[in-house]
N, C-alpha and C positions, 0 to 999 in steps of 0.2 A: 782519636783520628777518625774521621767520617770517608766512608769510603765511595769510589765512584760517581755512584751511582746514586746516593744521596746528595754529596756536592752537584752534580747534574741536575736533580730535580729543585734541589735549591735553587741555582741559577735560573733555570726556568719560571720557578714560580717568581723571581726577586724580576727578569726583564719582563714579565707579565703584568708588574706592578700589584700582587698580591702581598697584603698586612705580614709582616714577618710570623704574627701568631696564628694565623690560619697555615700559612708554610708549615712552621714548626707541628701543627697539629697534624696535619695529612702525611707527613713525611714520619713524623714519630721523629723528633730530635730537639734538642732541645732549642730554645727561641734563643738563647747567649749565642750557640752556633750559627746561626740564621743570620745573624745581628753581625757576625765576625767578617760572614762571608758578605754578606754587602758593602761593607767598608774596604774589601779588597778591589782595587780599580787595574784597570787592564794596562799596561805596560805599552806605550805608543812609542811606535819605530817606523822611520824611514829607513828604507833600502834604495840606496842609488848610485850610480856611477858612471863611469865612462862620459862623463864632461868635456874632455877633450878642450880645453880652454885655451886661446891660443890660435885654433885654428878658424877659418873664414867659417866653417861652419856649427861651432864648436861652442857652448853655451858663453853667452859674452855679457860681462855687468856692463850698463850703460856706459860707465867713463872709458869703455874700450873699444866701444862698438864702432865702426867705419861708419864716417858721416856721409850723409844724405846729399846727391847733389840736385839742386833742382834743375830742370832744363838740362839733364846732361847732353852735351854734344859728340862726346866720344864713346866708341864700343867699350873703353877701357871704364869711363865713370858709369855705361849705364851697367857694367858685371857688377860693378862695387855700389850701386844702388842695389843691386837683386839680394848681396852679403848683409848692406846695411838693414835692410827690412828682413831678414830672415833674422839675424844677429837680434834685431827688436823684438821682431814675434817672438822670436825662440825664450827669450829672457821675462817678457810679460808674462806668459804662460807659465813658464816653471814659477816665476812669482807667484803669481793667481792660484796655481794648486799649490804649493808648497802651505801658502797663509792660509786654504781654504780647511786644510787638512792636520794644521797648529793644534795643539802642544807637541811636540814630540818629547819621550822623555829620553830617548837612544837613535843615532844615528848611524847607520854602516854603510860607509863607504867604500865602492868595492871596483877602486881600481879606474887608474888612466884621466886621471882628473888635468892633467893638461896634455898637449899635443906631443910636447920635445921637441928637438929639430927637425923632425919632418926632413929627415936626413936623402929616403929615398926619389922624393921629389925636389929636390933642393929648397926643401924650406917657401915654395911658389904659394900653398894653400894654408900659411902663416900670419895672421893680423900682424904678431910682437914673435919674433924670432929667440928673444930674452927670456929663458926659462924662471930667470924671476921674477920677470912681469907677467909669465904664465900661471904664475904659483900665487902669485897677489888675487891673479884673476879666481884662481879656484878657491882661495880662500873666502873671499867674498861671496860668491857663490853657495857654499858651504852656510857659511854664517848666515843666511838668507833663513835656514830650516831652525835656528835658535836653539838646538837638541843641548837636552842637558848634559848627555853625555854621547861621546862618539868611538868609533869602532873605524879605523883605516885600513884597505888591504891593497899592497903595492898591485898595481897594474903590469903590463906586455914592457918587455925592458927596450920596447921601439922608443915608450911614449913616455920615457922617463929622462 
């Protein structure tokens, strides 16, 4: 078992891109361990949460997003243009880093991944009032980061 402090200087010398056999030499260990610890690759995890899916402002896959009106003529379509292009932005961005920052091999999800009934304000700042069209939406969402494996932790028992 190599301790520390060796493992450190390994690593150091292996992201420096120095020959395993001069590692092994400067270090005093043998090049079989040098060789072992290279082949260990670092473990890639997103952390993320509070989605909030569901809601006007709330991370939204295109098939849910509030359509665009062109020319709106009322105060009522130009608010629901401001939701629709936020709803867009919001959705290309998490895309764009999500793919930018791929493979993940572990995902932790942590909490509030859709709205719920938005009970306190009557449900008014709600795209789908449907917590199982809430839960489609988070799941797509989700499936976006392609993690091999994933980790859930229930959210505020508002948004559930």
């Amino acid at each position: 078992m190599l301790n520390k402090e060796i493992v450190h200087q390994i690593c150091c010398g292996l992201r420096l891109g120095i020959p395993h056999k001069i590692i092994a030499r400067r270090i005093g260990c043998s090049i079989m361990a040098v060789r072992r610890r290279s082949q260990i690759r670092p473990v890639r995890i997103l952390l993320w949460g509070d989605a909030h899916c569901g809601s006007n402002v709330g991370l939204t896959p295109p098939a849910y997003q509030t359509k665009f009106t062109p020319n709106p003529q009322t105060e009522e379509h130009r608010t629901l243009n401001k939701w629709a292009k936020l709803q867009k932005e919001g959705w290309d961005w998490y895309v764009t880093k999500v793919n930018m920052l791929k493979p993940f091999d572990k995902l932790f999800y942590l909490g509030d991944g859709i709205d719920g009934t938005a009970h306190r304000c009557g449900g008014t700042d709600l795209i789908h009032v449907d917590r199982k069209v809430q839960v489609q939406m988070a799941i797509e969402a989700i499936e976006v980061a392609e993690a091999k494996d994933m980790v859930m932790v229930y959210g505020t028992p508002y948004h559930t």
